[in-house]
ROTORPA-694463 format. One record per residue (C-alpha): residue in one letter; y, z, x. Coordinates in steps of 0.5 Angstrom, whole numbers, plus 500, padded with zeros to 3 digits. Layout:
N
AYZX
...
REM end
This chain:
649
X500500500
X507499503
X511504505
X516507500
X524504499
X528510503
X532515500
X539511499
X537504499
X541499494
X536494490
X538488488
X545490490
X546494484
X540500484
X541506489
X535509490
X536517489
X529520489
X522518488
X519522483
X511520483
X506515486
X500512484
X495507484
X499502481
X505504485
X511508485
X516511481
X524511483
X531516480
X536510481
X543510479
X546503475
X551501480
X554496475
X553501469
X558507471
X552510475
X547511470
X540514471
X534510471
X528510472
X525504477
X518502477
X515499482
X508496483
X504493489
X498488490
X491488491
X489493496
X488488503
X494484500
X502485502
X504480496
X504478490
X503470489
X508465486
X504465480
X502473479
X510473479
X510469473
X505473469
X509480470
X515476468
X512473462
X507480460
X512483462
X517481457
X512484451
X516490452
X522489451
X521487444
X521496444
X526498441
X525506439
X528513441
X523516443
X521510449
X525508455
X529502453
X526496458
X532494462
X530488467
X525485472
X526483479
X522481485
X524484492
X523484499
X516481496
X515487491
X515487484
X520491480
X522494472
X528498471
X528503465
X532508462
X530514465
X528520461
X530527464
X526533462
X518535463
X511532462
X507536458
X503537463
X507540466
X509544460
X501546458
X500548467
X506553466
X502556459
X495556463
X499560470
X501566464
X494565460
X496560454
X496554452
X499550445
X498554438
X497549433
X503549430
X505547436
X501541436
X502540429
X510538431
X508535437
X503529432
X508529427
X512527432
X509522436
X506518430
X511515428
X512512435
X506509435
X506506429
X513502431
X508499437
X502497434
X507494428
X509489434
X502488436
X502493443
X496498444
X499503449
X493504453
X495510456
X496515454
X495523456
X500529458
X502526463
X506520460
X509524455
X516528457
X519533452
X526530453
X531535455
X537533450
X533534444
X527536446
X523531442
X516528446
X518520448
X512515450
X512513458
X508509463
X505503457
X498502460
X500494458
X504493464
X498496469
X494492465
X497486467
X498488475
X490489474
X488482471
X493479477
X490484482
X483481480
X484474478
X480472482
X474475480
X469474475
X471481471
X474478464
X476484462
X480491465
X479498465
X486501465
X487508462
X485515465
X477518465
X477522459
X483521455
X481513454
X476511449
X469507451
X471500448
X477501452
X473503459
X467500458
X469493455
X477493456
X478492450
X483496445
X485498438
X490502434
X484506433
X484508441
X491510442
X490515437
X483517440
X487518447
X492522442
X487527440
X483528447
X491530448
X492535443
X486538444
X487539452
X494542449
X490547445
X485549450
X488548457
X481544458
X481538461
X477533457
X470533462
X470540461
X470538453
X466533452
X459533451
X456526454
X449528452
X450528445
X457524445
X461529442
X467534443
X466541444
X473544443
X473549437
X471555442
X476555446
X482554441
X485556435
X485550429
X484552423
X477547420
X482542416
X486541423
X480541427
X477536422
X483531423
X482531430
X475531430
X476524425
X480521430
X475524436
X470519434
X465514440
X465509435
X472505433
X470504427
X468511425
X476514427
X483512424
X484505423
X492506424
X498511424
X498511416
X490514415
X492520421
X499522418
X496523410
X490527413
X494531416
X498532411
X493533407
X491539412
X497542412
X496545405
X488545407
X485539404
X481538408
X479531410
X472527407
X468527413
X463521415
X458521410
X452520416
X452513416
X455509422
X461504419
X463498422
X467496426
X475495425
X480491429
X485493423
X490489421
X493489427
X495485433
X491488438
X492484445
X498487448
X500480452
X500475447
X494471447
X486474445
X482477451
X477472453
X469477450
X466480456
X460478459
X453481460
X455481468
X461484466
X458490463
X456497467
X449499468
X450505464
X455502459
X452503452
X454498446
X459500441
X458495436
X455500429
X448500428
X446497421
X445502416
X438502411
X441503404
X436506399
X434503393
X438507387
X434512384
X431510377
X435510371
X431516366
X434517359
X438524357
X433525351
X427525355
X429531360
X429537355
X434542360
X438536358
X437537351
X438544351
X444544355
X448539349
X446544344
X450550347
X455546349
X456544341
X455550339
X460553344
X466547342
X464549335
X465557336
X472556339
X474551334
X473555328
X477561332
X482557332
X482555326
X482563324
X487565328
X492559325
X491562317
X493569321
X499568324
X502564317
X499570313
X501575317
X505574323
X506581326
X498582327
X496582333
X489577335
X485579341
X485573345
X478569347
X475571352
X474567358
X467564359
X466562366
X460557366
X455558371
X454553377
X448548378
X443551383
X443546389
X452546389
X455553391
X461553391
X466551396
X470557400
X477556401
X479555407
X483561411
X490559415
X491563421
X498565422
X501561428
X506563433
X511557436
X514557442
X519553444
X524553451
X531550449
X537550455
X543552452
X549549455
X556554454
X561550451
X556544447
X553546441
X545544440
X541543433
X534543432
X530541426
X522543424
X517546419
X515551418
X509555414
X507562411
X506567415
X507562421
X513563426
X518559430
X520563437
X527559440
X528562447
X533561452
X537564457
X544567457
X548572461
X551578459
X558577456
X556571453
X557569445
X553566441
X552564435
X547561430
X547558423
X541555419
X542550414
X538549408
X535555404
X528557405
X529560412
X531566415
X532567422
X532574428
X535574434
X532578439
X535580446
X531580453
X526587450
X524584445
X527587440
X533585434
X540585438
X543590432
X541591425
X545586422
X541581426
X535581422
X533576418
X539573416
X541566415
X547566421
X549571426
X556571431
X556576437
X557577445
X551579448
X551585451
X546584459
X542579461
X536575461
X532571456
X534571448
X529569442
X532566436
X525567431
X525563425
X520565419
X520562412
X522566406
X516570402
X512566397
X514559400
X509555403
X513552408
X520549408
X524545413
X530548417
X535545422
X537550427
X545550429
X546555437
X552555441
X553559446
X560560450
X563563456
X567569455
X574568456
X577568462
X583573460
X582580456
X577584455
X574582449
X575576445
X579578438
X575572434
X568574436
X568581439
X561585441
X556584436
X556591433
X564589433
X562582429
X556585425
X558592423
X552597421
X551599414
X554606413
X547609409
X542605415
X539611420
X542611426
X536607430
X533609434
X535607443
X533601446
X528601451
X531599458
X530592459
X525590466
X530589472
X533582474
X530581480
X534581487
X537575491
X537575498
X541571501
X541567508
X545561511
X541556514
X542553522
X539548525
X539550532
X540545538
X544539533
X536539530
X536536522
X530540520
X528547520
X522553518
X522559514
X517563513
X517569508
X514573503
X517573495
X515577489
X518577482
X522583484
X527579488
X529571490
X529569498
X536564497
X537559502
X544555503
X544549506
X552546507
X551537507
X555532505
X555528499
X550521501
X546525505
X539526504
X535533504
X527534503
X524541501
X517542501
X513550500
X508549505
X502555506
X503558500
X498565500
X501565492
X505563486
X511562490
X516555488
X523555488
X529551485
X535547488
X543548485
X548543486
X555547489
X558551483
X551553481
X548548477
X540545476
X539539481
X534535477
X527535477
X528541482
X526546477
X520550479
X517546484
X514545491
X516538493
X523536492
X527529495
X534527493
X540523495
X546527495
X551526490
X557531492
X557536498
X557543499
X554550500
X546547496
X542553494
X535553494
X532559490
X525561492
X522565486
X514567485
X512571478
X507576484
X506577490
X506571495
X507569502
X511562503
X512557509
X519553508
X521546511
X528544509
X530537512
X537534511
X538527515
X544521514
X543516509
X540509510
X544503509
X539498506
X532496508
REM end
């Protein structure tokens, strides 16, 4: 593979290279600002030949272009708008928007590093979402192909799921990187996450984008990931015992688990109704046994634009097994035997005459009564509860586990956010943030159904007046991480809610500021409410050690090793000048140990919150802080680099 562009290259002379942001086997992932669009972020993806090759050919180029060109027809908010394509220096390249935020993998490792992972409310939104975005991609004919936790962002703006990564692109690159070989078909997509039609025979349906979509949502509840799920034996998923799911739930996904194509969901439509249906506990009919043919769906389903040619036998692994459905032997319909010759029968209509014949006649009683005399009282029917036929027990309801919701928001001082959902009886939605003492924050529900608490960093509610209500206004009294929690008002189902915060600084002059005030201040306490009791102390801020970075004898480098706990940050300030490039990295690390890196004033650089490797083009100079943080005990060793910028290539 070529060696990756260099920090602070300009592409195309337009796009400056300003962090790589991942590798793969198709290529690698590039940061880059739009020079020609004010600076703008996107991302940059590049793709590289075949292994032993250092191009692609005049007619491979031609491909990429023409294929490439299908992804433009995408036009969706939660998909990185395509921009461009372009050839350079003998590489292939493809600029799209870029999404800032974290993946789902990601977000499901930080869960399983503090023993968790997603509840299935959780998962619940997180279809709920996502499904409509597939919908507008299979509607133009395009199966993604590829997707798992990996390429899936929650963006950081709205904190909705966006889609990454199109399998078709990788698709493409495949077929010109083997176009000289007889394979007519092409394996792109992950082990585990693709189905077998998709891996074994290259082929892809609706119905395998959303059986990729549902090994997603079951590694988010398990923290498992699909080999340790998967049963290959008896071809099927093992999942219920390591998560929590209600059985209509887990009845949805399993549907859409299915080995055969034809046996899942054959598009969007099918999987949104089921899981509506098991939200109010309906469960979704499950396969009667029978093998169903398969279905291509009523969509186009080559991604490129033109029919996959049909794999041959020589194309087929050894251990492939064939994914066309068995036919199944239909029984002949029992014969037909009259109601007259079976006597239970016969037994059976008399009693029910007779039954209809006793209630008409007390009806017909009851009328003459109430016009002879009006103020009588009648003693009602009693209610007769037919007895269930021996063989067909009645059905038990289907318990609904109370869920927790946990969703991490940045709130911004001074810029409102809001945030829209659901939420079910006896379910909780928990909005945690940061804020620091002195700050005043306020919050608003719109709509009615829903109540919310604020709760500060000990957990419990900021005052009295905080306490399941539809706002609240007030200065936050210390530091540290504040839950606004939403529930449903008793008796209702569920109900939708859009959730209004803003959190502003405190003014610069003054003690106290007269529109707002402390909370106890904004919200007084009810004169005939019991004085409560005091709140337990909240845990500690960890320390902040602090120490300037030298680079001995005109060196660009340095090392330190040290240890860190959650009781303190070890803080190193490194001085650069903008254009310049600095290169962080934890190395040998006995422990949890990972650090941020702050702009000059404070602020999050991105994608370098909680990470252990971190390289970018410097856009401003000054004192960068490089926070290293552990949640134990940990011991660290850390390489901090800063070199010059480099002009082109």
């Amino acid at each position: 593979m070529p060696s990756a562009i260099s920090i602070g290259a300009v592409l195309q002379n337009r796009y400056r290279v300003v962090q790589l942001l991942g590798q793969g086997g198709f290529g690698r992932t590039y940061l880059v600002e739009d020079q020609g669009r004010f600076n703008e972020p996107c991302a940059l993806k590049e793709f590289v030949p075949v292994q032993g090759e250092d191009r692609f050919t005049d007619k491979a180029s031609q491909l990429f272009q023409r294929e490439a060109a299908i992804l433009y027809q995408i036009s969706h908010p939660q998909i990185p708008q395509f921009r461009a394509t372009f050839e350079e220096n003998q590489r292939l390249f493809l600029v799209q928007d870029y999404v800032e935020g974290v993946t789902y993998r990601q977000l499901l490792d930080r869960r399983q590093y503090q023993g968790k992972a997603f509840s299935e409310t959780e998962v619940r939104q997180f279809l709920q979402q996502l499904l409509p975005v597939l919908a507008h991609i299979h509607a133009k004919g395009i199966i993604h192909r590829d997707i798992s936790p990996d390429n899936i962002i929650l963006r950081r703006a709205d904190q909705l799921p966006v889609l990454i990564d199109f399998g078709v692109v990788k698709e493409v690159v495949t077929r010109i990187q083997f176009a000289s070989t007889a394979a007519a078909a092409t394996t792109v997509g992950k082990a585990g996450y693709a189905p077998s039609e998709q891996m074994q025979a290259g082929r892809a349906y609706p119905s395998s984008d959303l059986f990729s979509l549902a090994v997603t949502a079951v590694v988010l509840l398990t923290g498992k990931e699909p080999a340790a799920l998967f049963d290959d034996t008896s071809y099927t998923w093992q999942w219920q015992n390591y998560a929590s799911a209600s059985p209509a739930f887990a009845q949805v996904l399993n549907k859409a688990l299915n080995y055969r194509p034809g046996d899942r969901y054959q598009n969007v439509r099918e999987m949104v109704q089921a899981l509506s249906d098991s939200r109010g506990n309906i469960a979704v009919p499950p396969s009667a046994g029978t093998t169903a043919a398969h279905s291509t769906s009523e969509l186009r389903t080559v991604a490129v634009g033109r029919p996959q040619p049909p794999a041959t036998a020589a194309a087929q692994p050894a251990t492939a097994r064939p994914t066309p459905a068995r036919p199944t032997r239909v029984a002949p319909p029992p014969e037909r035997v009259s109601l007259l010759e079976n006597p239970w029968a016969v037994t059976a209509m008399g009693v029910g005459l007779a039954l209809v014949a006793g209630i008409g006649g007390w009806a017909v009683v009851s009328a003459l009564n109430s016009d002879v005399a009006p103020n009588s009282t009648v003693t009602p029917m009693p209610t007769v509860t037919p007895t269930p036929t021996v063989g067909t027990p009645t059905p038990d309801p289907v318990p609904t586990e109370p869920v927790d919701y946990d969703q991490p928001l940045t709130l911004t001082p001074g810029s409102a956010q809001t945030v829209e959902g659901s939420v079910g009886q006896g379910d909780t939605v928990n909005y945690r943030f940061p804020a620091e003492a002195g700050q005043t924050l306020s919050v608003a529900l719109d709509g009615e159904g829903v109540l919310l608490t604020v709760l500060g960093p000990n957990g419990q509610a900021v005052n009295n007046r905080a306490k399941r209500v539809a706002s609240w206004n007030g200065r936050l009294s210390e530091a540290g991480e504040y839950t606004v929690q939403l529930s449903p008002v008793r008796g209702l189902e569920s109900s939708n809610y859009s959730l209004n915060l803003n959190l502003t600084n405190p003014p610069t002059t003054g003690e106290n500021n007269p529109d707002q005030g402390s909370p106890d201040d904004a919200n007084p306490p009810d004169v005939n409410q019991p004085k409560p009791e005091p709140k337990p102390e909240a845990n500690p801020e960890p320390s902040i050690s602090q120490q300037r970075v030298q680079f001995p004898g005109g060196e660009s480098s340095a090392r330190y090793a040290n240890s860190v706990s959650s009781e303190q940050i070890r803080r190193y300030v490194v001085n650069a000048q903008q254009g310049q490039i600095m290169t962080v990295q934890i190395s040998n690390s006995q422990g949890p140990a990972k650090f941020d890196v702050r702009l000059p004033g404070g602020r999050m650089m991105a994608d370098a919150e909680d990470v252990l490797f971190w390289q970018s083009y410097l856009p401003e100079g000054g004192d960068y802080f490089i926070d290293v943080k552990s949640e134990g005990e940990a011991e660290f060793t850390l390489d901090i680099a800063v070199t010059a910028q480099l002009e082109g290539q």
